[in-house]
N, C-alpha and C positions, 0 to 999 in steps of 0.2 A: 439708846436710852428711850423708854415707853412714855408714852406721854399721861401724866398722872390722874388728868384730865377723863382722856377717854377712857382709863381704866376703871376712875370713881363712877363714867357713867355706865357701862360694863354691869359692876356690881348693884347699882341700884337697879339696873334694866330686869338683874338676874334677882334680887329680893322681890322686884314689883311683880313676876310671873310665877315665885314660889308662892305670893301671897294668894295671887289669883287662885291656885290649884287647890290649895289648903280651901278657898271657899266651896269649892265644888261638893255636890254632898250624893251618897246613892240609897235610895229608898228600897232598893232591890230586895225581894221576898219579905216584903210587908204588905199586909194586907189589913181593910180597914171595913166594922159595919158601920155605915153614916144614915144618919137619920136627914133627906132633903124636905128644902120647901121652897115653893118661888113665894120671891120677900112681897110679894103681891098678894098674895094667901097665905100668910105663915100657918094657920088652922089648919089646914090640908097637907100631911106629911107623908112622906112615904118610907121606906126603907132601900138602900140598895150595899155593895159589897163593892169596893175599890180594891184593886192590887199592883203592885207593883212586880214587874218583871220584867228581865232581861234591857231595861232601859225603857221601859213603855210602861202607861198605863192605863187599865182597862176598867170599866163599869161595867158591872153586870145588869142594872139597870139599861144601860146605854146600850149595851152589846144586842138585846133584839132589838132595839130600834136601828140597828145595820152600822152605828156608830162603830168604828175601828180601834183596837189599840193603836196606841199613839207614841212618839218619843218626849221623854220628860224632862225638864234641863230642874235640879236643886241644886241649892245652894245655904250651905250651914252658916248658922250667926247665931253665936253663942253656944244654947242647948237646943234651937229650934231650926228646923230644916224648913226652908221655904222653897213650894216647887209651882211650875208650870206647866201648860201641856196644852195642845190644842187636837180633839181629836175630830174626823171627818167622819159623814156619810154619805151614800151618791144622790138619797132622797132627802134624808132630816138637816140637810146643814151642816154646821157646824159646832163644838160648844170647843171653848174655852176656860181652862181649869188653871186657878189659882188658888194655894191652900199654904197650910202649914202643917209641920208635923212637930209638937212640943211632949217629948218621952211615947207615951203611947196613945196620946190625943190629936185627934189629926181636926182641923176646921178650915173651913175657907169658902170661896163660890165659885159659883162658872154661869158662865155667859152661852144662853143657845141662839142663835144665828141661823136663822132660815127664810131662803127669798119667801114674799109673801106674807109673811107675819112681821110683826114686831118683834125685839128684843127679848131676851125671857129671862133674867137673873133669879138664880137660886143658890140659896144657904145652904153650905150641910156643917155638922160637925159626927163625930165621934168616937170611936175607940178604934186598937187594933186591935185583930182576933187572937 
């Protein structure tokens, strides 16, 4: 006779990692133009192109400053994909990326990191192409 016990914990073990999975989201082959700005000069704006690929994401703004594509962890709620990222360079630091992506509007910030300076937080938002 099975013990009904560890059976019922069995099955909730096995809902609470389906639920896990269902959150996981992929951004893969979206790309996005953003309008940034560090929230310290919002006047000063620039333009750059974010994409999503193969599980990484890349700036093309970032990318000549030696900035790397990166691995991106999302995760869906609701109708909005919420994602992460941190990506590196050997000189500029580092930035970290937080954002959303709600239908074809993508917004959020990142954080740049580099020994030497202060903090540098900037806004973007914008469309996908």
């Amino acid at each position: 006779m099975k013990n009904p016990l560890l059976l019922a914990g069995c099955c909730m073990l096995m809902i609470s990692f389906s639920s896990c999975a269902q959150k996981s989201a992929n951004l893969d082959g979206k790309s996005f133009t953003i309008e940034v700005f560090d929230v310290n000069v919002p006047d000063q704006k620039d333009d750059d192109v974010i994409h999503f690929d193969g599980g990484k994401i890349t700036s093309d703004g970032c990318d000549e400053w030696g900035f790397n594509s990166s691995e991106y962890s999302a995760e869906k709620e609701k109708d909005k994909t919420h994602f992460e990222a941190t990506c590196s360079s050997d000189t500029e630091g580092k930035i970290i990326w937080k954002g959303t992506v709600d239908g074809n509007k993508i917004e959020g910030t990142y954080l740049w990191q580099k020994d030497g300076q202060g903090d540098i937080t900037y806004s973007f938002s914008g469309e996908e192409n």
